[in-house]
VMD Tcl script that draws the C-alpha trace (Angstrom):
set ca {
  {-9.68 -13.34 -25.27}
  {-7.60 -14.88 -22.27}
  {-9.82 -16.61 -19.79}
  {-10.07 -15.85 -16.07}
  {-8.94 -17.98 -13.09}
  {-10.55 -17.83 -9.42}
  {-7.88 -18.66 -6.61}
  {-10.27 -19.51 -4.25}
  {-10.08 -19.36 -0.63}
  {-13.10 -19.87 2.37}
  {-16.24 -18.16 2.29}
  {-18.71 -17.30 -0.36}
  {-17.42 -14.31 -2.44}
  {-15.16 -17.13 -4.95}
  {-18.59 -18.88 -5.22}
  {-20.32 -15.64 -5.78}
  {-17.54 -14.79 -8.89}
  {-17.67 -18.30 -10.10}
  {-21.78 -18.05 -10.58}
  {-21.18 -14.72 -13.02}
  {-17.88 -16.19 -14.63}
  {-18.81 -20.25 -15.09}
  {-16.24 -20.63 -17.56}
  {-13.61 -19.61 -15.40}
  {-10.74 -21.82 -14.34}
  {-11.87 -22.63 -10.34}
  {-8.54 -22.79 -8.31}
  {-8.38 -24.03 -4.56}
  {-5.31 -24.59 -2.61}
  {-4.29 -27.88 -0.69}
  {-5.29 -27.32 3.06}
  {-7.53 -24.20 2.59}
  {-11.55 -24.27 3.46}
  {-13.11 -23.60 0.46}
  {-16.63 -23.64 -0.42}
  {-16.38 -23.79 -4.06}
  {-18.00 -26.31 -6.24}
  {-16.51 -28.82 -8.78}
  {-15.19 -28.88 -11.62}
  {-11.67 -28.05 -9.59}
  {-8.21 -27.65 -9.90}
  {-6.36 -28.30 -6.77}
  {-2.87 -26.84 -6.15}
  {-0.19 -25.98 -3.26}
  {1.61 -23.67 -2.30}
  {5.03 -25.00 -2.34}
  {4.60 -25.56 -5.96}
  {3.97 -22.58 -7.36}
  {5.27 -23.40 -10.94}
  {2.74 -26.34 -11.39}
  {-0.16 -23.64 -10.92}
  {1.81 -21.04 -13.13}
  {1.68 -23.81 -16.18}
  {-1.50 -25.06 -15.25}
  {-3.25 -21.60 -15.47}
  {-0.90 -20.75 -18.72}
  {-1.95 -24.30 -20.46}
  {-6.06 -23.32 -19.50}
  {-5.50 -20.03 -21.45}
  {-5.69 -18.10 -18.06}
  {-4.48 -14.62 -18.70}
  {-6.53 -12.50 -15.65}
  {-6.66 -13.69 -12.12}
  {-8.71 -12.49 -9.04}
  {-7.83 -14.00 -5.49}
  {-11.13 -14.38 -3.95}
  {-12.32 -15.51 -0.03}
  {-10.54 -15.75 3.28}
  {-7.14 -17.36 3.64}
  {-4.72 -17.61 6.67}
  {-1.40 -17.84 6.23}
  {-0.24 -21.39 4.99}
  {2.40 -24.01 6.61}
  {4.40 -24.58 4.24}
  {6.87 -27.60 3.80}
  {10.39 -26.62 2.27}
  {11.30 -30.24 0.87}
  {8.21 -30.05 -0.96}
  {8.68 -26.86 -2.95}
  {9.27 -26.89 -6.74}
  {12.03 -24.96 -9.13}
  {9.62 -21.87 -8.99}
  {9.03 -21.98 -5.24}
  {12.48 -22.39 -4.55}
  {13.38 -19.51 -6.43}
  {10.38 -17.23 -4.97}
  {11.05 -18.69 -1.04}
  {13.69 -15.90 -0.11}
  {11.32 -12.87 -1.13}
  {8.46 -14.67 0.59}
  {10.25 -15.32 3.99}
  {11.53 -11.78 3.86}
  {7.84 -10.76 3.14}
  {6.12 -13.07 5.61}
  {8.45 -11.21 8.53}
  {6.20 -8.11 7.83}
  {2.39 -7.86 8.02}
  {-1.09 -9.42 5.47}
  {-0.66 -6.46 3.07}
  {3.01 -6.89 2.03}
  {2.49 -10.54 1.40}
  {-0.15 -9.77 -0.68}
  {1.47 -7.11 -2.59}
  {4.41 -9.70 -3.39}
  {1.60 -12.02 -4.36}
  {0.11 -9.68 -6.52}
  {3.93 -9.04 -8.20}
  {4.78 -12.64 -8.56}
  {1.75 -13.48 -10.60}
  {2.32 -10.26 -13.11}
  {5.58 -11.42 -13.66}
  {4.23 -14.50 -14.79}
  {2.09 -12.44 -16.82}
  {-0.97 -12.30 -15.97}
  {-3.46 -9.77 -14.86}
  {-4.79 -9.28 -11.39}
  {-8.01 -8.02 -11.00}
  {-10.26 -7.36 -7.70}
  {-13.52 -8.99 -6.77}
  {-15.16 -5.67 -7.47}
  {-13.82 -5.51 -10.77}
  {-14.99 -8.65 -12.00}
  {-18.57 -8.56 -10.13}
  {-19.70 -4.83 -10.98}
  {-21.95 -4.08 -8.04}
  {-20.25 -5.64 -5.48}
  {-19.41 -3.10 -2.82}
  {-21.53 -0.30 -0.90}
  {-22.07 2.94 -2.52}
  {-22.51 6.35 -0.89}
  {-25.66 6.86 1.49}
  {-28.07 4.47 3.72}
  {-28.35 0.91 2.28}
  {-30.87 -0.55 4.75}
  {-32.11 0.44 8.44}
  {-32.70 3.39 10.37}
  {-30.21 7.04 9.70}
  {-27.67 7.25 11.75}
  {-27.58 9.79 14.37}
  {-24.94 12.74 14.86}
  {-23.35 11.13 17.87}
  {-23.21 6.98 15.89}
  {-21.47 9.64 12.95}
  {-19.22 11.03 15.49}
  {-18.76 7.10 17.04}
  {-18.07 6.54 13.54}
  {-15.29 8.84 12.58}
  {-13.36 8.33 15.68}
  {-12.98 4.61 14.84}
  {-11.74 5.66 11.06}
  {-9.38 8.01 12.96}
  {-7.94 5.34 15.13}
  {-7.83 2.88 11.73}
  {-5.79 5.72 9.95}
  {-3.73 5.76 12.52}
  {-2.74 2.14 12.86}
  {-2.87 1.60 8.72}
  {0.99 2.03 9.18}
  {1.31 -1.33 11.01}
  {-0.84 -3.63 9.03}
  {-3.03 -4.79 12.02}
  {-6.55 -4.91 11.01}
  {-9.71 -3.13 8.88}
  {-11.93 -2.68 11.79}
  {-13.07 -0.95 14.51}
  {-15.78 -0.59 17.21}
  {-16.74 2.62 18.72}
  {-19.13 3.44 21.22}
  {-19.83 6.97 23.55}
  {-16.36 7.89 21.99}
  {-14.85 4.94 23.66}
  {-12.68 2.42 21.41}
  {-14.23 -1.15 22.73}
  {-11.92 -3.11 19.91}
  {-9.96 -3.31 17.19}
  {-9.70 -5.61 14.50}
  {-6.77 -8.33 14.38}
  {-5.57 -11.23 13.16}
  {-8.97 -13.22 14.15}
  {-10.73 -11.13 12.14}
  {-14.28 -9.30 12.37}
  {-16.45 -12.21 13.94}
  {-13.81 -12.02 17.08}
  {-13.95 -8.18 17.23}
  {-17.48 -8.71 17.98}
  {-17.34 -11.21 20.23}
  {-15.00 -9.50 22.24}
  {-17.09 -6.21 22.02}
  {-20.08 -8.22 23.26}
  {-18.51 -9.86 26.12}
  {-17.34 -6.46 27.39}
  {-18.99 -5.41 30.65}
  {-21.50 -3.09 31.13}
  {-19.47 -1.26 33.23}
  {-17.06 -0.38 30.97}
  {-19.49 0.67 27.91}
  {-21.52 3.95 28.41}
  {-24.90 1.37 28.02}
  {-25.12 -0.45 24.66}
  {-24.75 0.99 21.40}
  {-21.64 1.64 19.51}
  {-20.65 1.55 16.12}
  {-18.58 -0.85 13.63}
  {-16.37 0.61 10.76}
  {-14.83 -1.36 8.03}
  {-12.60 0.14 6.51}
  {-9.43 -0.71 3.91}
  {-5.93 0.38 5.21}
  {-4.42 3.34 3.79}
  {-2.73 2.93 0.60}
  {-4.33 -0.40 0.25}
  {-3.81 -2.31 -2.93}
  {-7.93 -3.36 -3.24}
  {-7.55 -5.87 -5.32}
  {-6.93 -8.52 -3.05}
  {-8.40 -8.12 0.75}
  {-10.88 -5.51 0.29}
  {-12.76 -5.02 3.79}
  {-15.99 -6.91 3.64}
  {-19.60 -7.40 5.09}
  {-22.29 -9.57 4.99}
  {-25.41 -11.13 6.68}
  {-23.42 -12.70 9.51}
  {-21.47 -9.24 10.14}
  {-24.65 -7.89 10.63}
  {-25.91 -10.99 13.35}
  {-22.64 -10.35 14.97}
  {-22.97 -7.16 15.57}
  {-26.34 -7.25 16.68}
  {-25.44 -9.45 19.00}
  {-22.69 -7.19 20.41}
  {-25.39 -4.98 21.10}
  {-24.43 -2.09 17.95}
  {-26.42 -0.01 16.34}
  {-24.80 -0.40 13.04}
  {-22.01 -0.40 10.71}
  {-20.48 2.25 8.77}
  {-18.03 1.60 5.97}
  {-15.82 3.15 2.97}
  {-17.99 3.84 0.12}
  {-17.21 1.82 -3.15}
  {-14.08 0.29 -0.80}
  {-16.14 -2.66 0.90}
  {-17.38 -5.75 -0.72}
  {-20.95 -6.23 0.47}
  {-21.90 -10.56 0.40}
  {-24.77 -11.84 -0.44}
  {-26.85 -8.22 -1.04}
  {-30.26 -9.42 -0.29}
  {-29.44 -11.45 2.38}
  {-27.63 -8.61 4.47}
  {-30.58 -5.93 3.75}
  {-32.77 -8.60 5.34}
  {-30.32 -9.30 8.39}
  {-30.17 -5.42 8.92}
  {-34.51 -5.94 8.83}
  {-34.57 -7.87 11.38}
  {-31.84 -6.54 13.42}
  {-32.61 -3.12 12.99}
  {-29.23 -2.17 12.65}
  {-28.36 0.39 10.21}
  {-25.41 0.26 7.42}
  {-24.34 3.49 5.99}
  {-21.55 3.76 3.56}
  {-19.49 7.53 3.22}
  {-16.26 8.23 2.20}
  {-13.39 7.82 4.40}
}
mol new
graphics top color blue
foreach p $ca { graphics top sphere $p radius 0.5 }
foreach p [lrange $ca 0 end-1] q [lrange $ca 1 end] { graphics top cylinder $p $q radius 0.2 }
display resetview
């Protein structure tokens, strides 16, 4: 049996995967956040053949890319054989959007030969399944908010720009970008009242269509869920089995408190 390897980047999920898998080789990269604990193996990017023996010389044979990670700088002069070789498929890939540099990710480390696997496949349990998790039922009209922001992410899954939206009264107050789901809802907080139909409103989180889920997947947690309050929502609807759900127990008792709701369905 090959041994797994966590490339971890910020946040808790890596921390999360290393807690069920403590023999697994824990991976951070040179310049990224992490919040992982030791023992460690630090790497960078511009020397991608030092990880690819590292992990081969551990026994690593499966890998899941776990956490929050913005693009990296990285520093030509510094890049190895490997990187050198890899550098004019990434620059090509880096013109387009997050998903096709993770798909060439995902390619360059099966060519090495190993395995990628997602979050959810290595911590069963880990996303929202079908029905009311925690809080009140949603209404008819929060459904209706609801499907009109999966319309609108449909639509834009063709440009790579983000995995969430905020709907409220039928109105679109924000889209997910770059900045990620923290900024959506700061934006959607700070909106006037004159522009939203009162408060209210609903978040979906969503993966893009034709997503490869084992790196990205959407994902929620107790800090979504004080976010959102705080934009004034009424709660958060998201693809069954398609979102990662962090820290379980903490979120149910964020969506307590709030008295928010979180509903998953299929989209």
């Amino acid at each position: 049996m090959g041994r797994l390897a966590i490339l971890s980047g910020g946040g808790g999920l890596p921390v999360m995967i290393a807690a069920a898998h403590p023999d697994a080789v824990r991976v951070v990269f040179h310049g990224v956040a992490h919040a992982m604990q030791p023992p460690l193996a630090e790497h960078r990017f511009e020397k991608m053949g030092a990880l690819f023996e590292a992990l081969k010389a551990e026994g690593v044979t499966e890998v899941v890319l776990a956490g929050a990670m913005a693009r990296p700088p990285l520093d030509p002069s510094q890049f190895d054989q490997t990187m050198m070789q890899l550098a004019p498929r990434l620059m090509a890939a880096l013109q387009g959007g997050d998903d096709a540099i993770l798909r060439l990710i995902i390619a360059i480390f099966e060519e090495q030969g190993f395995k990628v696997l997602g979050a959810h496949e290595v911590l069963p349990g880990l996303t929202v399944e079908e029905g009311l998790f925690a809080g009140p039922e949603p209404s008819e009209a929060q459904l209706q908010d609801a499907s009109k922001a999966m319309d609108i992410l449909l639509a834009l899954s063709p440009l790579d720009v983000g995995q969430g939206a905020v709907v409220a009264g039928g109105l679109c107050l924000g889209i997910e970008t770059l900045q990620g789901t923290d900024a959506l809802l700061r934006f959607v907080g700070d909106t006037p009242d004159h522009l939203r139909r009162g408060k209210g409103g609903v978040l979906v989180k969503a993966p893009k269509r034709g997503q490869d889920l084992r790196v990205d997947m959407p994902a929620v947690g107790p800090e979504t869920i004080r976010n959102a309050a705080r934009a004034g929502l009424d709660g958060i609807v998201v693809s069954a089995g398609k979102v990662v759900l962090i820290d379980r127990d903490a979120t149910r008792t964020a969506l307590e408190e709030s008295g928010l709701f979180l509903f998953a369905r299929v989209l």
